[in-house]
C-alpha positions in Angstrom: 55.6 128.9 101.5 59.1 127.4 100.8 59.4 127.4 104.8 58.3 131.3 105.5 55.7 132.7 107.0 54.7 136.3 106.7 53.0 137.8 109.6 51.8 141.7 109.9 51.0 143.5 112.8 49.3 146.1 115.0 53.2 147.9 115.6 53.0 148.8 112.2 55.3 146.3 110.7 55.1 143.0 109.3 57.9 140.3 109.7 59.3 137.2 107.1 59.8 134.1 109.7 61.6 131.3 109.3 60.1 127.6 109.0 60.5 125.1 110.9 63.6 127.3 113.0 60.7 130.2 114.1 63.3 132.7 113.0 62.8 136.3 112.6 64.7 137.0 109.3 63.4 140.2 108.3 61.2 143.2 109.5 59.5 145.2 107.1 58.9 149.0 108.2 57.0 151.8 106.4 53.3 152.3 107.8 52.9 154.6 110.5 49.7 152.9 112.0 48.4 149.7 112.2 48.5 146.8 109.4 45.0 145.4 108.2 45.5 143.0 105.8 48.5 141.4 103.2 48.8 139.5 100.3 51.4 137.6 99.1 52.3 136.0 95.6 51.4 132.5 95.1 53.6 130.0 94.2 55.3 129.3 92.5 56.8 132.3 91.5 60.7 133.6 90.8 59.9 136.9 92.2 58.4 137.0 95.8 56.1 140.7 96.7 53.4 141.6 99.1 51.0 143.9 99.1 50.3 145.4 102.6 47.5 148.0 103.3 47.3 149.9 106.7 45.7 151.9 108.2 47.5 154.9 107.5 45.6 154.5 104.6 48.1 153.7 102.5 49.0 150.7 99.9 52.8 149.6 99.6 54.1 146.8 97.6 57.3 144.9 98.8 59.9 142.9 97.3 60.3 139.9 99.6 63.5 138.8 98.9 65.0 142.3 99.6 62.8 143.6 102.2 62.7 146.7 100.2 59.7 148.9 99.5 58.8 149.3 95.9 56.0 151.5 95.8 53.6 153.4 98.3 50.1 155.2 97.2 47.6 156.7 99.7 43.7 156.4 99.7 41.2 158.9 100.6 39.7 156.1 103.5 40.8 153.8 105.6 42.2 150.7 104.1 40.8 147.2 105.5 41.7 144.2 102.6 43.5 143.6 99.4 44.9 141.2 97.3 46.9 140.8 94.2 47.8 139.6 91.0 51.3 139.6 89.8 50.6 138.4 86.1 48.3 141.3 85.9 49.9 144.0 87.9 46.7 144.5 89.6 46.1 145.2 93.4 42.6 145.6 95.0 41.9 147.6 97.9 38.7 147.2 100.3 37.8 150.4 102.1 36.0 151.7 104.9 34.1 153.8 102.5 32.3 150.8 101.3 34.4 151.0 97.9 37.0 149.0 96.1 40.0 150.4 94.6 41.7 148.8 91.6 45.8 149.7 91.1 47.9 149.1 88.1 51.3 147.9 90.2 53.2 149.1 86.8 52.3 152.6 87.1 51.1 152.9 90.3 48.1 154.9 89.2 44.3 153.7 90.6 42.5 152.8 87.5 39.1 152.2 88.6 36.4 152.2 91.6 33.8 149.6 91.9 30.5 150.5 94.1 27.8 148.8 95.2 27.8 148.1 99.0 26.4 150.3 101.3 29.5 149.6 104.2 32.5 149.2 104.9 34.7 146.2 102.6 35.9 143.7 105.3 37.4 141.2 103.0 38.6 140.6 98.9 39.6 137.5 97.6 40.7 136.9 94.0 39.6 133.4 92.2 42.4 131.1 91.2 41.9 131.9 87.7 41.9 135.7 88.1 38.8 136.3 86.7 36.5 136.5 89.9 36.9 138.8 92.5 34.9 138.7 95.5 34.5 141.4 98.3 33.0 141.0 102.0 31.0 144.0 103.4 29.4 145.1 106.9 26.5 145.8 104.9 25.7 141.5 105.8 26.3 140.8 101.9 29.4 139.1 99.6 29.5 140.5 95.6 31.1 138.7 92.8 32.7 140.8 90.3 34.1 140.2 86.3 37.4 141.2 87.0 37.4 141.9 83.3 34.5 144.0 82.6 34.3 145.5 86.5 30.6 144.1 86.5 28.7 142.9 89.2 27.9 139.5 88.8 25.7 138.6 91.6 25.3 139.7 95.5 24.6 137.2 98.3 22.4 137.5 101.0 21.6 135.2 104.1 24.0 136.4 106.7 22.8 137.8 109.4 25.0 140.3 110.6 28.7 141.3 109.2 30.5 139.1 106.6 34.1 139.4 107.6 35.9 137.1 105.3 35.8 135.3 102.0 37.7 132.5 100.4 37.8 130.5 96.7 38.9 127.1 97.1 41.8 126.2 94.9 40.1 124.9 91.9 37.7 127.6 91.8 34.6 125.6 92.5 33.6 127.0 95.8 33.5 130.4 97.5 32.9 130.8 101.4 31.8 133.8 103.3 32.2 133.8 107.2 30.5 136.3 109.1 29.6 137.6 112.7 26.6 135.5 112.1 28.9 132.7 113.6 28.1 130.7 110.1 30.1 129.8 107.4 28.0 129.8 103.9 29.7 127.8 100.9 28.7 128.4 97.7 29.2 126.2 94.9 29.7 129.1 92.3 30.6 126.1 89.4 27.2 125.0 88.5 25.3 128.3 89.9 23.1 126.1 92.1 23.6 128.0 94.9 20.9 130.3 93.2 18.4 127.9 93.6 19.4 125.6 96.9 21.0 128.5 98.6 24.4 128.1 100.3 25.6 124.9 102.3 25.6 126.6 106.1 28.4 125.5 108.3 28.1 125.6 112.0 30.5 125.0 114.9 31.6 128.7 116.2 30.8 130.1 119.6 31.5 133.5 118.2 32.1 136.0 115.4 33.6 134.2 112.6 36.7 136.3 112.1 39.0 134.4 109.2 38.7 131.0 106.7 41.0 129.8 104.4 41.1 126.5 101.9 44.2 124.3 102.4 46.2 123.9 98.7 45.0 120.3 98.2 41.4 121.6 98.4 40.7 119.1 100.7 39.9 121.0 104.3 38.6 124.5 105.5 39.7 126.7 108.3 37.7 129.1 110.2 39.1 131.2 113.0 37.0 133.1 115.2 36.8 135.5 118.2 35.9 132.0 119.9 39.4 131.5 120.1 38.9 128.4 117.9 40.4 127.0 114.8 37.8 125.3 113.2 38.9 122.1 110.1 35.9 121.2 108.0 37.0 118.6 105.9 35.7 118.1 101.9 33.8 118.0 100.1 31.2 118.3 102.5 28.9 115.9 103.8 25.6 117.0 105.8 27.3 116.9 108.9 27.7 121.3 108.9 29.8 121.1 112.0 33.7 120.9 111.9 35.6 117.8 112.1 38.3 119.7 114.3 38.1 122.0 116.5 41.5 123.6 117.3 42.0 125.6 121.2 45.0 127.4 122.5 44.9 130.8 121.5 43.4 133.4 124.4 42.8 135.8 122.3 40.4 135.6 118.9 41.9 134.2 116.1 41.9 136.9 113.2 43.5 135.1 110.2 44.9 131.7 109.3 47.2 130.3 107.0 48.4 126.8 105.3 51.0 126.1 104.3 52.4 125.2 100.4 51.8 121.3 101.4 48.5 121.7 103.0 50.2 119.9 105.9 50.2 122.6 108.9 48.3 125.4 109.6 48.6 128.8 111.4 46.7 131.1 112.6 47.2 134.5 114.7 45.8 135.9 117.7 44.6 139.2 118.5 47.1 139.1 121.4 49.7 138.7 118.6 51.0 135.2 119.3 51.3 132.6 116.1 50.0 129.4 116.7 51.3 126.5 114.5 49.6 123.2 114.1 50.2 119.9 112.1 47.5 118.4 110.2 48.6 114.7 110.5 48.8 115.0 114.1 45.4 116.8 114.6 43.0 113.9 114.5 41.8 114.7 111.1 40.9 112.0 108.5 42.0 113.7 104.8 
């Protein structure tokens, strides 16, 4: 967003790059093991911060513009996901322990732990209106929480093995789980149908489905894999459950991709820690 990139890594440190120029403006040091997962603030927003977990099992939340640290709390477990919200100084951690942490980023204090999956929390995602959280489990199921009331709201079932990621599209309407399964499972979680009809299954992965993403506009999905493929599903979604783009280049597996503010290129990073960059209007695509 406004032509940076953020990228963490495996060294420990996570770096601010440059757009279109690919240049390295800033390094961002503090964990002492391996970075597993950041989240940054979404625009627009006069005051830029990320949230990294490691792990080192430790949370810190940065100011982007500065590069400095502002705070650093350590959990009990490892740390695998998080995400944010700046308008309500929250932060949610996954864990290893199959919990979810909830931080007040005022105080610094943990202010709550929400249970119910039986493994490890491989993903959390936040809806667009902060209301909705949901969290991705080795335990083959996705919850939906109340933000508000720290309820469960429902758990979903039908992957097959490990449900490594999870993603609300921008307005909201539809959540998407990908999992080791190789299959993507949208769920329109508007109308609730998805209770009844069961989620729209999307195909087109060789391998683990490791990432996935909504572009801004709403209007196409990414799914990385360990493949080594970038898959575009374009929406809303027809019948067709396989991707309209199927992106190659990386030798490694892909393990997370973002757009960026214009929904007009797409990244996504390889285990092997090279950053691939690709423009949508050149990709074949029809949005």
């Amino acid at each position: 967003k406004n032509g940076r990139l953020v990228t963490a890594s495996d060294d420990c440190s996570m770096k601010i790059w440059k757009f279109p120029s690919q240049e390295c403006i800033k390094t961002l040091e503090g964990h002492t093991d391996k970075v597993t997962d950041i989240a940054c603030t979404a625009p627009p927003r006069q005051s830029e911060k990320l949230l990294s977990v490691s792990w080192d099992r430790q949370l810190a939340f940065w100011d982007l513009n500065t590069g400095r640290q502002l705070l650093c709390r350590k959990e009990q477990s490892l740390i695998l996901s998080c995400c944010h919200s700046e308008e309500h100084a929250l932060a949610v951690t996954g864990l290893d322990s199959s919990c979810l942490s909830l931080w007040d980023l005022r105080c610094a204090d943990k202010i709550r732990e929400l249970k119910g999956h039986s493994k490890a929390i491989t993903c959390v995602s936040l809806s667009p209106d902060e209301k909705g959280l949901c969290s991705a489990s080795m335990d083959k199921t996705a919850r939906i929480w109340d933000i508000r009331t720290n309820k469960p709201l429902v758990t979903l079932k039908g992957h097959t093995h490990v449900v490594s990621s999870c993603c609300f599209s921008p307005d909201g309407r539809c959540l998407s789980t990908g999992g080791w399964d190789r299959r993507i499972h949208v769920y329109d979680v508007s109308t609730g149908g998805y209770r009844v009809k069961g989620p729209h299954v999307l195909s087109g992965h060789e391998g683990c489905v490791s990432c996935c993403q909504y572009s801004p506009d709403g209007r196409i999905l990414a799914a990385g894999g360990y493949d080594r493929i970038l898959a575009l599903y374009t929406l809303p979604l027809s019948q067709k459950s396989i991707p309209e783009c199927a992106l190659r280049g990386h030798n490694d597996w892909i393990n997370a991709v973002s757009f960026t503010s214009g929904s007009d290129g797409v990244a996504a990073c390889g285990k092997n820690g090279i950053l691939y960059f690709w423009d949508i209007n050149r990709t074949g695509i029809n949005t």
